[in-house]
C-alpha positions in Angstrom: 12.4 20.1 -11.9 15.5 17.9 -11.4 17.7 17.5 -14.4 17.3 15.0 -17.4 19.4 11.3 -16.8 21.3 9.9 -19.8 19.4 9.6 -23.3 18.6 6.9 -24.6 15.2 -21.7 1.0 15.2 -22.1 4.0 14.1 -25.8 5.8 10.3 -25.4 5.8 8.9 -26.0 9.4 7.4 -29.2 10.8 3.8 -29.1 10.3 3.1 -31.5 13.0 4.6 -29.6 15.5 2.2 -28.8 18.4 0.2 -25.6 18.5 -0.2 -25.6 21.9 3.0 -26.0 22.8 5.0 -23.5 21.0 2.5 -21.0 22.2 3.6 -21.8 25.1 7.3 -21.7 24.3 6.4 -17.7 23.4 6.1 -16.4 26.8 8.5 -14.2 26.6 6.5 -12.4 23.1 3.6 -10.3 22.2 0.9 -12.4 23.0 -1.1 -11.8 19.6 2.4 -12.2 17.6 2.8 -15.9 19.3 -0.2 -16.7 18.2 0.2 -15.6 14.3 3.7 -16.7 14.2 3.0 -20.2 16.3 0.0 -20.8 13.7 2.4 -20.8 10.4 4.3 -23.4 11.5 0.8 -25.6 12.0 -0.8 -24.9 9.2 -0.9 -27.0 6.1 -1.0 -24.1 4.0 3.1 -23.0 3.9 4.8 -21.0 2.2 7.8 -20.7 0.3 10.8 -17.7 1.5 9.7 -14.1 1.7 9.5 -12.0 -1.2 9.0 -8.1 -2.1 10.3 -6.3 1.0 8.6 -6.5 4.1 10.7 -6.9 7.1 10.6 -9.4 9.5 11.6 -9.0 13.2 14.8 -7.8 14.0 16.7 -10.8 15.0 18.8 -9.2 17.7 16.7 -9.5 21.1 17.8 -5.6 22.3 16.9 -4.1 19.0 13.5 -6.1 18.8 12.6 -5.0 22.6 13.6 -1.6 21.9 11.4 -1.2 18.6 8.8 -2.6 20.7 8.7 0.1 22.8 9.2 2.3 20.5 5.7 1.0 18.8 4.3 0.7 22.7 5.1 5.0 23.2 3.4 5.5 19.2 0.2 3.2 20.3 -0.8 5.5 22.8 -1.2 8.3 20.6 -4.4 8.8 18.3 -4.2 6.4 15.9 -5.0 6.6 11.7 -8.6 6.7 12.1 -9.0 9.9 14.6 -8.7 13.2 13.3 -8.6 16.9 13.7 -8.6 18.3 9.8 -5.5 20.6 9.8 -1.6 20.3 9.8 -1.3 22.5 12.9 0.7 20.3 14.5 2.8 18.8 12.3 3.7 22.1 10.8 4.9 23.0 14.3 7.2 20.1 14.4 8.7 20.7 11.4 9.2 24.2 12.4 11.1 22.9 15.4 12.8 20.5 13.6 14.2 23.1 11.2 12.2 22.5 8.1 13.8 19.1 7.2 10.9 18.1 4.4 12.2 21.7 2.8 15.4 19.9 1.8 15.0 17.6 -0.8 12.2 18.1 -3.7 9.2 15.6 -3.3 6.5 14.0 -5.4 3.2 14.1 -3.9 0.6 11.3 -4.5 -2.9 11.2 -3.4 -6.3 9.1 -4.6 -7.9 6.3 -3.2 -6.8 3.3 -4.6 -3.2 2.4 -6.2 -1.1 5.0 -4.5 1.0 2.6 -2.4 2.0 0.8 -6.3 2.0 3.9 -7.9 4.7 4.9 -5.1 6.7 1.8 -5.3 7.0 2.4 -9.4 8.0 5.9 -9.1 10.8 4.5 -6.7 12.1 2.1 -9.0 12.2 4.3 -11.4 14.0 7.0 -9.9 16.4 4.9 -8.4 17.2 3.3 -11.8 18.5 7.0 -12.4 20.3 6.2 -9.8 19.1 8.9 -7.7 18.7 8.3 -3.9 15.0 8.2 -2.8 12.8 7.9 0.5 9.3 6.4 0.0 6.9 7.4 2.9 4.1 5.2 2.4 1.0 3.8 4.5 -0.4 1.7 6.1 2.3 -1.6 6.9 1.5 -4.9 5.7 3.8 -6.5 8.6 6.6 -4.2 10.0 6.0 -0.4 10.8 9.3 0.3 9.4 8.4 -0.2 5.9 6.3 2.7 5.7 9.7 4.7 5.9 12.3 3.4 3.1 15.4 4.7 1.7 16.9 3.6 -1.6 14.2 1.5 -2.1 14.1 -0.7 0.7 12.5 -0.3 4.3 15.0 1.4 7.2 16.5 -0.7 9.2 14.8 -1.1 12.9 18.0 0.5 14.5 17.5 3.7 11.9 14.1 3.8 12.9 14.3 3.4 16.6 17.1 6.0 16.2 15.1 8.4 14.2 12.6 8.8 16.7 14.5 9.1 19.8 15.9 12.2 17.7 13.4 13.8 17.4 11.4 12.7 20.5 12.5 15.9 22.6 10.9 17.9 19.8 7.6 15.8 19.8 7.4 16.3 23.6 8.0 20.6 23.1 5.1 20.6 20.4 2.6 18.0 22.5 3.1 20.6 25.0 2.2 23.9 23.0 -0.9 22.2 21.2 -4.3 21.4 22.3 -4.0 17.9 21.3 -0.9 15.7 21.4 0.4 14.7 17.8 -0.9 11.8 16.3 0.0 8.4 15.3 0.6 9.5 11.7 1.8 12.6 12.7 4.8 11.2 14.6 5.7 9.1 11.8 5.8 11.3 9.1 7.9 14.0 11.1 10.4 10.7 11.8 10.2 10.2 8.0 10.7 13.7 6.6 13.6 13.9 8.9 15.2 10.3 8.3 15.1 11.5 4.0 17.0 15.0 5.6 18.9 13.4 7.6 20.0 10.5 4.7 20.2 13.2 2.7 17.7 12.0 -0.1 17.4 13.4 -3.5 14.1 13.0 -3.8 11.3 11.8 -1.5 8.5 9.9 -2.9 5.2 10.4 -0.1 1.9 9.1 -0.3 -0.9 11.1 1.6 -2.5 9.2 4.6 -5.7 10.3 3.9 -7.5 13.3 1.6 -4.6 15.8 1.2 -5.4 19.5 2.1 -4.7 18.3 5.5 -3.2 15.3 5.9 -0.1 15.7 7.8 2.0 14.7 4.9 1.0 18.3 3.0 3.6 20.4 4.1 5.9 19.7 1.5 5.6 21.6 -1.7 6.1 19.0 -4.1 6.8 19.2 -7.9 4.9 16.7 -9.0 1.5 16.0 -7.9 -0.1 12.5 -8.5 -4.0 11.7 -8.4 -4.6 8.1 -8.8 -7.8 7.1 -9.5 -10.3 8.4 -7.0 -13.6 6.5 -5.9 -15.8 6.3 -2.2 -13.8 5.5 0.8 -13.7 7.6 3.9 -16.7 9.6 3.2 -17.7 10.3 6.3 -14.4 12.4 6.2 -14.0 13.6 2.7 -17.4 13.5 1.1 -19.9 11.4 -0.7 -19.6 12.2 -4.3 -15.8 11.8 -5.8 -16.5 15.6 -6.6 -16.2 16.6 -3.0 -13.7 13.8 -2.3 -11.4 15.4 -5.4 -11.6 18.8 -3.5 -10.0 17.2 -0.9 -7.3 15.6 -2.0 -6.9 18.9 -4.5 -5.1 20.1 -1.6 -1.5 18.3 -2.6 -1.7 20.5 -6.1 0.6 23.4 -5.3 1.8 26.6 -6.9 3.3 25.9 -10.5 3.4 22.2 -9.8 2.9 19.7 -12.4 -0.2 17.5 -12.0 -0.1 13.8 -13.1 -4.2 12.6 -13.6 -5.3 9.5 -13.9 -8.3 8.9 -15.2 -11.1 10.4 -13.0 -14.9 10.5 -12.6 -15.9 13.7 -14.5 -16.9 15.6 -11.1 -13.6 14.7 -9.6 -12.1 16.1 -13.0 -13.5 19.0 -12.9 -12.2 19.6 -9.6 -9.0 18.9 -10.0 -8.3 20.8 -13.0 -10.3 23.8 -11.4 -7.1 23.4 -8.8 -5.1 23.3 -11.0 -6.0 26.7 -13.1 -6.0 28.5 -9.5 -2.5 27.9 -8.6 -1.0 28.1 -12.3 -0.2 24.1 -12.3 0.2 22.4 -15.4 -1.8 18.7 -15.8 -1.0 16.2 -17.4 -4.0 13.4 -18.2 -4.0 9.7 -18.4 -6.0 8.7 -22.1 -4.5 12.3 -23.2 -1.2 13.7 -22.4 0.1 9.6 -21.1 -1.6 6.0 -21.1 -1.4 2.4 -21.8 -1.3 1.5 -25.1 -0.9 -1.8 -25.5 -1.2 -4.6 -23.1 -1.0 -8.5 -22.6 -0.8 -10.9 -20.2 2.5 -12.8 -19.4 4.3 -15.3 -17.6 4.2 -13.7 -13.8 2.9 -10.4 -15.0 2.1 -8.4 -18.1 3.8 -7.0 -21.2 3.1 -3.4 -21.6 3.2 -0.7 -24.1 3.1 3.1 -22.3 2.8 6.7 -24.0 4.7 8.9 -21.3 5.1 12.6 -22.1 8.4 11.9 -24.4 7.1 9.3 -26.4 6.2 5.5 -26.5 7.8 2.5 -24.6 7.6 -0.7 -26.2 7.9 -4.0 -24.4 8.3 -3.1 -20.8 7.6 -6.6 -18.9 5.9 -5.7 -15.3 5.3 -8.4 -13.0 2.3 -7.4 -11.5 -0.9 -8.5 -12.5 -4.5 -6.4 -13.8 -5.3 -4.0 -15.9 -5.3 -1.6 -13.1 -1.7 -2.0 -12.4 -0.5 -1.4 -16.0 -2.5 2.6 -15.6 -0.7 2.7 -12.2 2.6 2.1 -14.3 1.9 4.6 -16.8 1.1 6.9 -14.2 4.5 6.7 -12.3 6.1 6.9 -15.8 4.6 10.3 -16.2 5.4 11.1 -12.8 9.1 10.3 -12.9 9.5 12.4 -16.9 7.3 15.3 -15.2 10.0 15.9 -12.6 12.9 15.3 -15.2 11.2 18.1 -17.5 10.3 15.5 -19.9 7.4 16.8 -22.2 8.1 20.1 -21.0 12.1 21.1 -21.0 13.2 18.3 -23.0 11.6 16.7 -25.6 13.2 13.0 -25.6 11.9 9.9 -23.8 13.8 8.5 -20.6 16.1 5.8 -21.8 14.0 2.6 -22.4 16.6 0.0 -21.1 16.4 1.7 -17.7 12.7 2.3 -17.5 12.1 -1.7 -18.4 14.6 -2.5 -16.2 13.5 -0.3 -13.3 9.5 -1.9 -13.7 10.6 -5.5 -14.1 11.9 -5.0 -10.4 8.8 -3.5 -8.8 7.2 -5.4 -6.2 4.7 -4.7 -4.6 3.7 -7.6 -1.1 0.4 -8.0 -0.7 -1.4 -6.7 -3.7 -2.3 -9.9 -5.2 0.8 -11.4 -4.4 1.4 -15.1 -4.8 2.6 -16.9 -1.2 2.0 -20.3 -1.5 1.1 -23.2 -4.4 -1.0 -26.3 -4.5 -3.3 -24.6 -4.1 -2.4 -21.3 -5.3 -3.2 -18.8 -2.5 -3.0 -15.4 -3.2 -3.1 -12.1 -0.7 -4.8 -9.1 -2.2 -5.5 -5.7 0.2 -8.8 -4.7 -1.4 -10.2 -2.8 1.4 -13.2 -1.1 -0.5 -15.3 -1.5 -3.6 -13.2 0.0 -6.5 -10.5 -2.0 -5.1 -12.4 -4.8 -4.9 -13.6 -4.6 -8.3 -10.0 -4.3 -9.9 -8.8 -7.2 -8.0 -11.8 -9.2 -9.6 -11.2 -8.1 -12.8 -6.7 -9.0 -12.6 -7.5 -12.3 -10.8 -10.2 -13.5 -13.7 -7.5 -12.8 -16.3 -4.4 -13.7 -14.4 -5.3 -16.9 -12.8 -6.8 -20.0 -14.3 -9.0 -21.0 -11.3 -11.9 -23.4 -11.5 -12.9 -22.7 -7.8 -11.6 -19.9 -6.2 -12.4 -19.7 -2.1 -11.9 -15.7 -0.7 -11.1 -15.3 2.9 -12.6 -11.8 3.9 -11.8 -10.3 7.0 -12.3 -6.5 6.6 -12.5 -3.1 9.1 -15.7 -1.8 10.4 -15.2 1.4 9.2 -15.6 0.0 5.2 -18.4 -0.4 2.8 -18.2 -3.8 3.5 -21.1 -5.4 1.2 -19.7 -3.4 -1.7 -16.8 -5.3 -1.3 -18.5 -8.5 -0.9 -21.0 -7.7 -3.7 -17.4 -6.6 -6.0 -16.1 -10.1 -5.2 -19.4 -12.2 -5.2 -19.3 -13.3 -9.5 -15.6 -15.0 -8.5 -15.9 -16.5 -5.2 -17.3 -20.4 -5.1 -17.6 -19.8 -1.2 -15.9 -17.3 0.9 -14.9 -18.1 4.3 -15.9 -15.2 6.8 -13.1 -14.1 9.7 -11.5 -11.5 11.7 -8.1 -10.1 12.3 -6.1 -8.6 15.2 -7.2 -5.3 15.2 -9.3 -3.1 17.3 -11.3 -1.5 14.1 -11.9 -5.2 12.4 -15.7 -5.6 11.8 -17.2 -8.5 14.7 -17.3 -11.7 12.7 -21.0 -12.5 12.8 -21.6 -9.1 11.8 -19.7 -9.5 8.6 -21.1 -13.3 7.8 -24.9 -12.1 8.2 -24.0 -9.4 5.6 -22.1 -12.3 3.5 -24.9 -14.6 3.6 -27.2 -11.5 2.2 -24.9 -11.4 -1.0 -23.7 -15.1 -1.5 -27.0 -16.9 0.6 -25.9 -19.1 3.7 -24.9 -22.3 1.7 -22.1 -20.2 0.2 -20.8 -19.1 3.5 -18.6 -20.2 6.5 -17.5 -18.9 9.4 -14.1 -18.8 10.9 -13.4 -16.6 13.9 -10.0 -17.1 14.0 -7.6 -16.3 11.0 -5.9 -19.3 11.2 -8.7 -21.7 11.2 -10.1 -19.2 8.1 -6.8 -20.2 5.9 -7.2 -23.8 6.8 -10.9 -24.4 6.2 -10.2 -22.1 2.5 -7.3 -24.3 2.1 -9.6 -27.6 2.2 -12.5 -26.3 0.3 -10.0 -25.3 -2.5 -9.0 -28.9 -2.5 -11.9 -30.8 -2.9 -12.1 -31.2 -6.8 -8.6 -32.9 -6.5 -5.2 -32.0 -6.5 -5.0 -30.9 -10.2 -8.3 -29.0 -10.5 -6.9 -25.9 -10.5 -8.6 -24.5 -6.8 -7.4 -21.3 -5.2 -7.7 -19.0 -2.4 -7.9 -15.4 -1.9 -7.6 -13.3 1.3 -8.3 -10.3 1.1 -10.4 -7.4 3.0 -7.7 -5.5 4.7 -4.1 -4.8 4.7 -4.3 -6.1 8.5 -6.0 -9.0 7.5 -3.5 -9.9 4.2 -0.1 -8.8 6.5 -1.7 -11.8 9.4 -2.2 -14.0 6.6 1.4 -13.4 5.0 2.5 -14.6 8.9 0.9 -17.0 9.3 1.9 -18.5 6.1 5.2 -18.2 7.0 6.2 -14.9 5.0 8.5 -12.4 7.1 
């Protein structure tokens, strides 16, 4: 355990500008990125300047037609969804490499909904201790760079294109000696592990990919082990019951580690704390050891009362919204005392002032993030039931809406009428689409499941994103301009990061 800290706007653009002909100004672009980025200057539905973190472009032509090939050389590579269960391969680049994630201590977190906030909280928090962190985080809302951050904020393109022509030579040796080539998410979590070596960091902050006995990330032996909440998703992969699921993601729970739980489905429970007893780790459980005590809704966000390990924080102001996100906070609060040696080596609470200044500072783009007013239109990357569900729950108690429209585009690979059936109470209509991507569900596929759960006359269909935000936009409008109508995308991180483009955010 590390030791104890201290005790106690720009010009908006023309909206009549035509679509057709700045597509055809982009010649010289991504085809696909044209399109998005041509479509948020059309659209009525603007936004204001960017917020949270999420890099745009780099501006400088060389840098942005080097990162593209960079991402060009990653794309041919298996990508998130193809696996072979082990960590074979990346432990043979990180052999090669010398060992870089052995350099730095680490906190580990794996579940299946929240980690990404979870992450982002623990960061702000440790950086409020002023300690220098890398966050390794997946997947990107926009930019494949912010999956790799240091001190709190995504690498710069140059640091990444750099990073990986480092360590590119060693890529190339271990493709070579294995039976299959490293993946996608192999790659960039060796580039990661050595950027936060290479910074140096003083502590690196890593969300799993997927599971955790062998996701590439688990080569580090981290102190701190963090299970969010964990529901179905992936169970082809990792199992049908959150029992089995739990055994996977066990896997990050190491040797004389502490173990942060939050709260759990008894089977998955039980696993987890049958881990833990086998490798003499120590648990800490949200509702026992840590929790919320206290919280209410405020003014762009939430007041909150948390029980860490060392004692109570009053007042701590978080401006995220839902219940769910106040347990994600007093999990990362736990997280962050657990590798001071709070609870355990020293008795006293963190000092307040820093912990409420380090969560009034979280954000976290694209989980239900505000981009755009009048009417409100919010981006949300609920990409399975229990996240669905949550997001239900924090957009009925944080938002006021008399007729809330949800744009759904989700992946193929979801339990995509769960989802639907999770959002069905709050939606008025939904508006059906499709994003980019090569895993998106087709769109007629997804409506005839939609009109299933909300029956046709509460469905339309919208193959192209663009055309989705516009006919949302209008349907949100038609009880007048004061009603109090609203729109929510949601479905898929790919989906919300097109949206957040196309509204003219990064």
């Amino acid at each position: 355990m590390s030791e104890l800290p201290p005790h106690d706007s720009s010009e908006q653009p023309d909206p009549v500008d035509s679509f057709e002909e700045i597509i055809a100004a982009e010649t010289d672009r991504d085809p696909d990125l044209a399109v998005i980025e041509a479509g948020s200057r059309t659209l009525r539905a603007q936004g204001g300047p960017p917020q949270g973190d999420v890099p745009a472009r780099p501006a400088d032509p060389e840098v942005d037609k080097a990162l593209r090939e960079v991402e060009a050389e990653l794309a041919t590579r298996w990508g998130e969804t193809k696996l072979e269960p082990s960590v074979t391969r990346i432990a043979a680049l990180m052999d090669v490499l010398g060992e870089p994630q052995r350099s730095y201590p680490s906190i580990h977190i794996t579940g299946t909904n929240g980690k990404t906030s979870t992450a982002r909280m623990i960061e702000a928090l440790l950086g409020a201790f002023e300690l220098r962190t890398g966050r390794y985080t997946s997947p990107h809302v926009q930019s494949i760079t912010e999956r790799i951050s240091l001190d709190g904020s995504p690498v710069e393109a140059e640091r990444f294109i750099e990073t990986y022509q480092d360590i590119k030579p060693y890529i190339e040796m271990v493709d070579g000696s294995q039976e299959y080539r490293l993946s996608f998410f192999e790659v960039l979590t060796g580039m990661a592990y050595a950027a936060f070596a290479d910074a140096p960091v003083d502590v690196a902050v890593v969300e799993v990919g997927m599971g955790g006995t062998w996701d590439a990330t688990n080569v580090i032996d981290a102190d701190v082990a963090v299970v969010t909440p964990i529901d179905l998703d992936h169970t082809d992969r990792l199992g049908t019951t959150p029992g089995e699921i739990a055994g996977e993601k066990a896997g990050v729970i190491k040797q004389d580690a502490t173990v942060i739980m939050a709260q759990q489905p008894v089977d998955a429970a039980q696993v987890l704390l049958k881990r833990a007893v086998e490798v003499d780790a120590t648990v800490a459980r949200e509702g026992l050891e840590f929790g919320v005590v206290g919280r209410q809704v405020a003014v762009g966000g939430q007041l909150v009362t948390l029980r860490g390990l060392g004692g109570e924080y009053e007042e701590v102001f978080l401006p995220l919204h839902g219940p769910y996100q106040a347990h994600n906070a007093a999990v990362a609060l736990a997280a962050v005392e657990a590798f001071f040696g709070v609870g355990s080596q020293r008795p006293e609470r963190l000092d307040i002032d820093t912990v409420r200044k380090a969560f009034a500072s979280v954000a976290t783009p694209g989980r239900l993030e505000v981009v755009r007013r009048s009417p409100t239109v919010v981006l949300d990357a609920a990409h399975n039931p229990a996240g669905a569900r949550a997001t239900a729950e924090a957009v009925s108690e944080a938002f006021d809406f008399s007729r809330l429209i949800g744009v759904v585009g989700a992946s193929g690979d979801k339990n995509v009428r769960g989802l639907l059936e999770a959002f069905e109470p709050i939606f008025a209509e939904v508006v059906i689409t499709q994003n980019s991507s090569h895993r998106a569900m087709d769109v007629d596929e997804l409506a005839a499941i939609a009109v299933e759960v909300f029956g046709d006359e509460r469905v339309q269909v919208e193959p192209r994103l663009d055309d989705a935000l516009e006919a949302a936009v209008t349907l949100a409008e038609e009880e007048g301009e004061y009603a109090g109508g609203g729109v929510l995308v949601t479905g898929s991180v790919i989906t919300v990061g097109e949206a957040r483009l196309l509204l003219g955010r990064g």
